[in-house]
C-alpha positions as CSV (number, residue, x, y, z in Angstrom):
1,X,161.8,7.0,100.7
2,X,160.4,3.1,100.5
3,X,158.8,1.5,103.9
4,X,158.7,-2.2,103.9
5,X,156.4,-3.8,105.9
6,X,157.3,-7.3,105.1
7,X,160.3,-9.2,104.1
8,X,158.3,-10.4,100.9
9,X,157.7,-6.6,100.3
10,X,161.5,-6.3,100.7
11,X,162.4,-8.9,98.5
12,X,160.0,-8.4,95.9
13,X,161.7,-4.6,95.5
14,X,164.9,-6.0,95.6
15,X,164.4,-8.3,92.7
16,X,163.9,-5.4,90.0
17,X,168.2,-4.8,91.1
18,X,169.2,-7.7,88.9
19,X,170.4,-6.8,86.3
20,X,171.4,-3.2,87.1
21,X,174.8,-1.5,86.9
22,X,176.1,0.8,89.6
23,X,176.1,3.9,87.1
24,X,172.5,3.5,86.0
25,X,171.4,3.7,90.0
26,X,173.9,6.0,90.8
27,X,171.1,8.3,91.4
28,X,172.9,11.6,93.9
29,X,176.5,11.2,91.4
30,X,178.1,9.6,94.3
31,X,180.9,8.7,91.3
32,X,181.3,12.0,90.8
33,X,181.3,13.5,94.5
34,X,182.9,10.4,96.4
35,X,185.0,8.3,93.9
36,X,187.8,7.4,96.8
37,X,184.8,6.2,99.4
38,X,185.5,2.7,99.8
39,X,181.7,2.5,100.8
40,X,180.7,4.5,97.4
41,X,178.6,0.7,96.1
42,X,177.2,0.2,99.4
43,X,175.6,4.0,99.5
44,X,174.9,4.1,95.9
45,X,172.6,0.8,96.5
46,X,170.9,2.3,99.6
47,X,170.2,5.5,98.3
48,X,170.2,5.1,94.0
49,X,167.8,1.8,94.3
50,X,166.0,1.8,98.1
51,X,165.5,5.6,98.5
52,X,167.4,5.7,102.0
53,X,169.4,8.3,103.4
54,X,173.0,7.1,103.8
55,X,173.1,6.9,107.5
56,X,175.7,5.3,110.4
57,X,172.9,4.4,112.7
58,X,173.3,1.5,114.9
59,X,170.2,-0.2,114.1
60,X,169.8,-2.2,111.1
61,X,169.4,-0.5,107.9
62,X,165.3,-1.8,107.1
63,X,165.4,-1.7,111.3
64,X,161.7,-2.3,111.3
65,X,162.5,-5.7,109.6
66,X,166.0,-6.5,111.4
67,X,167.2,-6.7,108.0
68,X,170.8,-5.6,107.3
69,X,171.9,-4.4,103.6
70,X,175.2,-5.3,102.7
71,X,176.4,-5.3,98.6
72,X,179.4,-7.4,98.0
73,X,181.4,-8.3,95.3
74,X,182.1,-11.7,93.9
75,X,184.7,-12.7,90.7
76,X,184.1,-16.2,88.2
77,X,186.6,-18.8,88.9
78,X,187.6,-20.5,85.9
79,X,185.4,-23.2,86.7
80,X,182.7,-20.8,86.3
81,X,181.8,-20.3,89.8
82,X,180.8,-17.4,91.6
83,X,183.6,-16.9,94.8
84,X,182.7,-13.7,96.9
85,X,185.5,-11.5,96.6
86,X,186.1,-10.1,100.4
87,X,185.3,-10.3,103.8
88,X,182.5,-7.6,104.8
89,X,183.5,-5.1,108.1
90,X,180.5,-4.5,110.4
91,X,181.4,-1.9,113.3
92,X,184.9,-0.8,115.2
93,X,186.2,-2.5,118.2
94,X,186.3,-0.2,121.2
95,X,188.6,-2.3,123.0
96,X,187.6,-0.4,126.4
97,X,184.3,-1.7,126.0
98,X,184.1,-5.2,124.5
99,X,185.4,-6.5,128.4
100,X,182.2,-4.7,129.5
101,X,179.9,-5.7,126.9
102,X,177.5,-8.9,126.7
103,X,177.5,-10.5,123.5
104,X,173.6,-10.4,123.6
105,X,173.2,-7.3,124.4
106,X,175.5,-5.8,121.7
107,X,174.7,-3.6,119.0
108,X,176.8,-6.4,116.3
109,X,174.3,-9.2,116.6
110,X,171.1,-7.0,117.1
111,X,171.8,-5.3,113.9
112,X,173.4,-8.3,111.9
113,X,170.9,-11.3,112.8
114,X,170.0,-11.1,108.9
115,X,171.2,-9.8,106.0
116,X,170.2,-9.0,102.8
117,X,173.2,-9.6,100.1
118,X,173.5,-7.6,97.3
119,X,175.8,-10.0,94.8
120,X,177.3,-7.5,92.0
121,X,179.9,-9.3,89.3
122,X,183.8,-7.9,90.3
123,X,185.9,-7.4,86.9
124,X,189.5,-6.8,87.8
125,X,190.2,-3.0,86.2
126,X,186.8,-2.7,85.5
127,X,185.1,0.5,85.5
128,X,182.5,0.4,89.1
129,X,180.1,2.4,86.8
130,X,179.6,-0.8,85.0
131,X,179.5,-3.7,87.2
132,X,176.7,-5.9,87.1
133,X,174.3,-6.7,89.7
134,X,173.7,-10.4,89.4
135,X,171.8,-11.5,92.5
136,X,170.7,-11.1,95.6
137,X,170.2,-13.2,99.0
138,X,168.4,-13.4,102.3
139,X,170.7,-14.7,105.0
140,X,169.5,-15.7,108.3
141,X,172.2,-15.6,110.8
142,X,170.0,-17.0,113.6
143,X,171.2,-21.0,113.1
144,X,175.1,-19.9,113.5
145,X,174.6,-17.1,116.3
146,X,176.3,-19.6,118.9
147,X,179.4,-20.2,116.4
148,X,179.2,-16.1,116.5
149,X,179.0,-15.8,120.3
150,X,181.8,-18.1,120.6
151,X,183.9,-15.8,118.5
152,X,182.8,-12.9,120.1
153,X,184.2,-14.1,124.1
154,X,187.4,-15.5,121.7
155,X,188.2,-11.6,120.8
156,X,187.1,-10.6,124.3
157,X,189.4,-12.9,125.8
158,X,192.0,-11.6,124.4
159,X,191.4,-7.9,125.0
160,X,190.9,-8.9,128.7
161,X,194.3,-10.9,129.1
162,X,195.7,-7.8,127.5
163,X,196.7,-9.5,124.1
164,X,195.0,-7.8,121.6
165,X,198.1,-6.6,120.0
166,X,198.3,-10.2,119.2
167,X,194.1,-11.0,118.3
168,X,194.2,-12.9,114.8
169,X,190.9,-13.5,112.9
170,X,192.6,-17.3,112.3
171,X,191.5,-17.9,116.2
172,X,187.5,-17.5,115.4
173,X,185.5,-19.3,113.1
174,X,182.5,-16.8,111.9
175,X,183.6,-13.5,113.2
176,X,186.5,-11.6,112.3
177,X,188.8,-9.0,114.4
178,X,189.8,-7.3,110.6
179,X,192.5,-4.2,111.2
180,X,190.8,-1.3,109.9
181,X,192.0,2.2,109.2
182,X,195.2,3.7,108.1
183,X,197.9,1.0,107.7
184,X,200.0,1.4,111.0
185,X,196.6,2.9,113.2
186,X,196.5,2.0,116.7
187,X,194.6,2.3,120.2
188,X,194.9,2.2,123.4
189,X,193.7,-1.3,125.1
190,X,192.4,-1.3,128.8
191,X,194.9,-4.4,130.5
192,X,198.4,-3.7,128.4
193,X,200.5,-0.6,127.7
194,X,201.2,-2.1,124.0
195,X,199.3,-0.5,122.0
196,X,196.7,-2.7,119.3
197,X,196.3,-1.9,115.6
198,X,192.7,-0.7,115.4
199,X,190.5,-3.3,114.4
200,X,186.5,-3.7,113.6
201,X,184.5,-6.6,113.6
202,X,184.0,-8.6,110.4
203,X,182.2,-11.2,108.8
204,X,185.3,-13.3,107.2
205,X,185.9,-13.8,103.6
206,X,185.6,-17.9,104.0
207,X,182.7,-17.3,105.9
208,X,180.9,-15.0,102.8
209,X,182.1,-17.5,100.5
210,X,180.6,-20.3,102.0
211,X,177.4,-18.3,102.3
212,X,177.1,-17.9,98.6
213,X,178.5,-21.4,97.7
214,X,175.1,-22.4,99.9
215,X,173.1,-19.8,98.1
216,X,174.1,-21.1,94.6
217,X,174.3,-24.6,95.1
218,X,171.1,-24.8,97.2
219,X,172.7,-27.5,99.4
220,X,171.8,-28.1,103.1
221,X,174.8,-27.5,105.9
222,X,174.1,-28.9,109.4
223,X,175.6,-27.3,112.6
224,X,177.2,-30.0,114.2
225,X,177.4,-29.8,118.6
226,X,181.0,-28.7,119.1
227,X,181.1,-24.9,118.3
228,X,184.6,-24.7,117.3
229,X,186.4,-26.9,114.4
230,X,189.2,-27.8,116.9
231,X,186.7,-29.8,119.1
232,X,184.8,-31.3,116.1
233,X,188.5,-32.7,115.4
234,X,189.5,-34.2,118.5
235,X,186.3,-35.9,119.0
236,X,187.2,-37.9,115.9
237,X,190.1,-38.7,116.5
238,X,190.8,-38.6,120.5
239,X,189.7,-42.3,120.3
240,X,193.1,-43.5,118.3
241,X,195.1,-41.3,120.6
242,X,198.0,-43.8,121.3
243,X,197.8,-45.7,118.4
244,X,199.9,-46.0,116.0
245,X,199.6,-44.9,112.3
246,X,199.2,-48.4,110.5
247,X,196.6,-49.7,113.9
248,X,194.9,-46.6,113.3
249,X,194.9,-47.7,109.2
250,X,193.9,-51.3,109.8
251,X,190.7,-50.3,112.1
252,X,189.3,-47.6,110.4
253,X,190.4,-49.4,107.0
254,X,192.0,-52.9,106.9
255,X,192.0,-53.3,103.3
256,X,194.7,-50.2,102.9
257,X,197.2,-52.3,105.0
258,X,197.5,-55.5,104.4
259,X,200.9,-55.4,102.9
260,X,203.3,-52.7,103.4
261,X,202.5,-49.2,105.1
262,X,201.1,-47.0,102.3
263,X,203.4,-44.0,101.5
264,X,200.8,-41.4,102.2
265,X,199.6,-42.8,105.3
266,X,198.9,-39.8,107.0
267,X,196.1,-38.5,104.6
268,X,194.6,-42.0,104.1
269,X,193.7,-41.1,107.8
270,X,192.7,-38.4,107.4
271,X,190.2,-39.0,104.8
272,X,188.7,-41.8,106.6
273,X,188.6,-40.7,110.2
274,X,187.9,-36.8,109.5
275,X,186.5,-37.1,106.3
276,X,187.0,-35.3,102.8
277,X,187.1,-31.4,101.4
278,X,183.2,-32.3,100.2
279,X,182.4,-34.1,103.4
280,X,183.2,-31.3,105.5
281,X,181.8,-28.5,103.0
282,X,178.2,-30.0,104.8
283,X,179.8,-29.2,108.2
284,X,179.0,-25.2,109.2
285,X,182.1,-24.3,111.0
286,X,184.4,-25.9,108.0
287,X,182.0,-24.9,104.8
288,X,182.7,-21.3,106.1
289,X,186.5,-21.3,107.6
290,X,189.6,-20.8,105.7
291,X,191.8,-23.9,107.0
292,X,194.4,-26.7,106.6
293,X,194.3,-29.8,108.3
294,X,198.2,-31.5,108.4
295,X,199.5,-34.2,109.5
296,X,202.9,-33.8,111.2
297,X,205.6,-36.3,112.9
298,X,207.2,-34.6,116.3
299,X,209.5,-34.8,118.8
300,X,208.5,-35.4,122.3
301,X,209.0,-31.7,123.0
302,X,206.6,-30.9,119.4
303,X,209.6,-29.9,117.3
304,X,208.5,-31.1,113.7
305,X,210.6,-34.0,112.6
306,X,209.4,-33.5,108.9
307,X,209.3,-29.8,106.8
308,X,205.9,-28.2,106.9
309,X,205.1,-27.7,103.3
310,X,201.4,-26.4,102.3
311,X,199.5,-24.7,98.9
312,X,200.9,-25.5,95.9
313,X,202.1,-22.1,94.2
314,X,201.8,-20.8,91.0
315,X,203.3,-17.7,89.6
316,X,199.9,-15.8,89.2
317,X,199.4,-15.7,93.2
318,X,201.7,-13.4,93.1
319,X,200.6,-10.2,90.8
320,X,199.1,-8.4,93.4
321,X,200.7,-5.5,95.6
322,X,200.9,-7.8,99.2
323,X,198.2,-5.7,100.4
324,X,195.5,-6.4,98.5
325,X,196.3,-10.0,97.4
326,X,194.5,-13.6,98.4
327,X,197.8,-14.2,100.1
328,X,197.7,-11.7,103.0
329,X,193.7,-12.5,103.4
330,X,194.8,-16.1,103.6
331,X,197.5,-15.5,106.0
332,X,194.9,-12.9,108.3
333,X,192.1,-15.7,107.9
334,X,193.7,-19.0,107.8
335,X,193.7,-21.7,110.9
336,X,195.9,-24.5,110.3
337,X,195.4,-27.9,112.1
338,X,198.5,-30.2,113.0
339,X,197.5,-33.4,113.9
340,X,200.9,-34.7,116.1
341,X,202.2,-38.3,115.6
342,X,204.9,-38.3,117.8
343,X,208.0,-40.5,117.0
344,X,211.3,-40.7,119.4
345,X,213.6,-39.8,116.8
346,X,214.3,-38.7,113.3
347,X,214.5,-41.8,112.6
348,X,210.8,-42.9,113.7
349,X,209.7,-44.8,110.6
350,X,206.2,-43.4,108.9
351,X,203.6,-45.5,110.0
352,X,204.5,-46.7,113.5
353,X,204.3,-43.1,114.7
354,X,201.6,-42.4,118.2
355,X,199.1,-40.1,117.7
356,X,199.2,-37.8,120.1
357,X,197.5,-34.5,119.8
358,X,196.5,-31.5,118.0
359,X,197.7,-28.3,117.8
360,X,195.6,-25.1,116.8
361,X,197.9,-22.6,114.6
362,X,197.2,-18.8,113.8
363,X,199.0,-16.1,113.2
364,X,199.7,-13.1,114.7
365,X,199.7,-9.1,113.0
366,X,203.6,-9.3,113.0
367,X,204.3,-12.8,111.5
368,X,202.2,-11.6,108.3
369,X,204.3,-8.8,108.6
370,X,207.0,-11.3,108.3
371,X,205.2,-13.4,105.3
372,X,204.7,-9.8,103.3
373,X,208.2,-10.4,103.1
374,X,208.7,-13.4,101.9
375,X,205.6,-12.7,99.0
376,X,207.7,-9.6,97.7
377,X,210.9,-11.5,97.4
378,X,208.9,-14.1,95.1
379,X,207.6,-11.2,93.3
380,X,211.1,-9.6,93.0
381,X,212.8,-13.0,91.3
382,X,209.7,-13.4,89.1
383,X,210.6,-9.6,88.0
384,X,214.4,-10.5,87.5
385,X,213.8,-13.9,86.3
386,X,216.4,-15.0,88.9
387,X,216.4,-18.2,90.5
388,X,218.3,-16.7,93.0
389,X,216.5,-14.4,94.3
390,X,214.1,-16.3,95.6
391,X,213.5,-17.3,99.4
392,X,214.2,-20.6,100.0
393,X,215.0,-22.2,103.1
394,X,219.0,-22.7,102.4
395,X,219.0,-18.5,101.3
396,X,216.7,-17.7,104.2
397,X,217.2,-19.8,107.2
398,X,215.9,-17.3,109.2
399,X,212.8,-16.8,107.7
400,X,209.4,-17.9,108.8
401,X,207.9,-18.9,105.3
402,X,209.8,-19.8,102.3
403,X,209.6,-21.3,99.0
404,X,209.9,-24.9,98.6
405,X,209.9,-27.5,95.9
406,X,207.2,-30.4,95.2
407,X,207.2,-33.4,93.7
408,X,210.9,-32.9,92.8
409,X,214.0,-31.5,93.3
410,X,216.2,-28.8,92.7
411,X,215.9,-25.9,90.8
412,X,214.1,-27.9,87.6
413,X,211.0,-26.9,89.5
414,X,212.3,-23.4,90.6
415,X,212.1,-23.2,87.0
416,X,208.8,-25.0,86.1
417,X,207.0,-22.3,88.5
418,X,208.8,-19.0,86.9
419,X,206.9,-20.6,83.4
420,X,203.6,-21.4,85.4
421,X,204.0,-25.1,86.5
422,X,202.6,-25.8,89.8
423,X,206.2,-27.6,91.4
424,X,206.7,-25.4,94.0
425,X,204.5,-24.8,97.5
426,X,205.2,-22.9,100.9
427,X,206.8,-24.2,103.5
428,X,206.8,-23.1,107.4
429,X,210.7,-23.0,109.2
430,X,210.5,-25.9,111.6
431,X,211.7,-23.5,114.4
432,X,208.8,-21.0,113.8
433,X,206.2,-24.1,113.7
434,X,207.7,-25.3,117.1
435,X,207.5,-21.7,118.5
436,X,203.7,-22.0,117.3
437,X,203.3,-25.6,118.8
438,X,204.2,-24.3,122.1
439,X,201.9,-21.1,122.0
440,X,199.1,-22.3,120.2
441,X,196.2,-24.1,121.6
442,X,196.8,-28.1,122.2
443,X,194.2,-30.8,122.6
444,X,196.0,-33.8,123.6
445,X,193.4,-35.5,126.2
């Protein structure tokens, strides 16, 4: 068994991986013996390459280093970058105790400060045996461990107001509440008699990505002083609250409205008071959070005046079985931002709408539930071919999520998407975003 005394000593090691497929380290036939483990990489790596015995220990895995060894996969988008392919679970919720237990005194930060990727290459239907270890990374959890805490009380809170039959990993930035176990596995939780689907905390997808979008790109990412992407808004806009949408234009921009109101007035503002995808790719708690920031007209009781359309779809998002596609990760992940410009009636005209707040949507284990469904009606019309079949809002007023046209009308771009244009998004029912508007979290002041 290897003893590092050092990080270097660590690292050094961990450089001859590169290179290496699982099969030629599979030293104890792990393949052979455990070819359903979902952990089978992880274990092949500590015990085929480092010599360790697998273990569930609740210290770090080079413990005398603090160092945490996780391998993870990543796929090549066709732009040739490297995307990391899933979030990465770190230990079970005991609902029970997280009410008890002090972030800093929990065994999740002591063993997870750093950790020490292991970047293999994920082929879709690949053979594991042959997957390619391409890289590896050192990554020092230390500068976001506030951002972490702050997740951490999130989940805790809702565990202690007896809600974690609701707890979404779209509420926390960093840290994820992932279900984990058999699909339909629950627990008891210590302040409701509604049982919880078990869950284990988890380092999200967006988060991982963004770590190894930093590793490749060697760019720097500053932690800004508000610990949550909500406050980080509102300070940036809270100023204009009141204002209408061509005042707000003509001060942050009076070039853009010196004739008539621009058509797309709402993400002008956007751009120039929050800023761009790339500006906030520098910010931590953006680079690494799956999220949508929307501008929305409403009512003076938040009811949407306009559809809530989002994601432009193509027909490929959909060959996946709904629980192992990017759509349910999305939907588990995701936090959408609504900025509010209110307007009296449905006849408010764009650009002389108030801004007035912002609303903080996530979603809960049953409204995916509700989305799956929605995702496997697609699927079914892209089987028959039929137009029909799919969910759109006049087939399935009910229905939280639909299909929706863009950038036309009709079925023309029903049509365009079944032979892979990109003419058709999502779109929330206004009734389910108003529901959300009045349980979600609301910064208005």
């Amino acid at each position: 068994m290897l003893k590092f005394d050092s990080i270097e000593s660590l690292l050094s090691k961990t450089s001859e991986i590169v290179g290496k497929t699982f099969g030629e380290i599979d030293t104890e036939n792990y393949f052979e013996r455990l070819s359903n483990d979902k952990g089978i990489l992880g274990k092949i790596v500590e015990t085929g390459f480092y010599g360790y015995p697998n273990n569930n220990k609740a210290e770090a895995d080079f413990d005398n280093l603090g160092v945490e060894l996780k391998v993870s996969g990543f796929t090549v988008t066709k732009k040739g970058l490297w995307s990391a392919k899933e979030r990465i679970s770190l230990s079970q919720i005991n609902f029970s105790k997280i009410v008890e237990q002090e972030f800093q005194y929990s065994s999740l930060i002591s063993k997870n400060r750093k950790i020490l990727f292991i970047w293999y290459e994920f082929v879709k239907g690949g053979d594991p045996r042959n997957f390619v270890i391409r890289d590896y990374q050192l990554y020092d959890m230390t500068a976001i461990e506030p951002v972490i805490e702050k997740d951490y009380l999130v989940i805790q809170d809702f565990v202690k107001k007896g809600l974690a039959h609701e707890l979404s990993e779209g509420n926390s930035v960093v840290l994820g509440a992932a279900t984990k176990g058999a699909s339909g596995q629950t627990q008891v939780q210590p302040y409701s008699p509604i049982k919880a689907k078990t869950r284990a905390f988890s380092i999200k997808n967006s988060f991982i990505k963004g770590v190894l979008k930093e590793h490749r790109a060697s760019y720097d990412v500053h932690l800004p002083k508000e610990l949550t992407p909500e406050e980080w808004l509102w300070n940036r806009l809270r100023k204009f609250k009141g204002m209408t949408q061509i005042e707000i234009l003509k001060t942050v921009d009076p070039d853009s409205a010196k004739d008539k109101i621009p058509k797309g007035i709402g993400g002008m503002i956007k751009k120039r008071v929050i800023g761009t995808e790339e500006d906030l790719e520098k910010v931590e708690i953006f680079n690494k959070l799956t999220y949508d920031i929307r501008s929305i007209p409403i009512k003076t009781n938040y009811y949407p005046l306009e559809k809530a359309t989002f994601r432009t779809l193509h027909r490929e998002d959909f060959q996946d079985a709904w629980e192992i596609s990017d759509w349910k990760l999305f939907f588990e992940e995701s936090t959408f931002f609504y900025v509010g410009y209110l307007g009296e009636k449905n006849s408010s005209k764009n650009g002389q709408r108030k801004l007035e707040c912002l609303f903080k949507v996530a979603f809960t284990p049953d409204e995916i539930e509700d989305f799956a469904k929605t995702y496997k009606q697609i699927q079914k019309a892209l089987i028959t071919n039929k137009i029909s079949d799919l969910p759109t809002a006049t087939k399935c007023p009910d229905s939280p999520l639909v299909i929706s046209t863009k950038g036309g009308r009709g079925d023309s771009c029903y049509e365009a998407f079944f032979k892979g244009g990109r003419k058709t998004c999502f779109m929330f029912n206004k009734d389910f975003l108003h529901k959300k508007f009045q349980q979600s979290m609301m910064i208005k002041s």
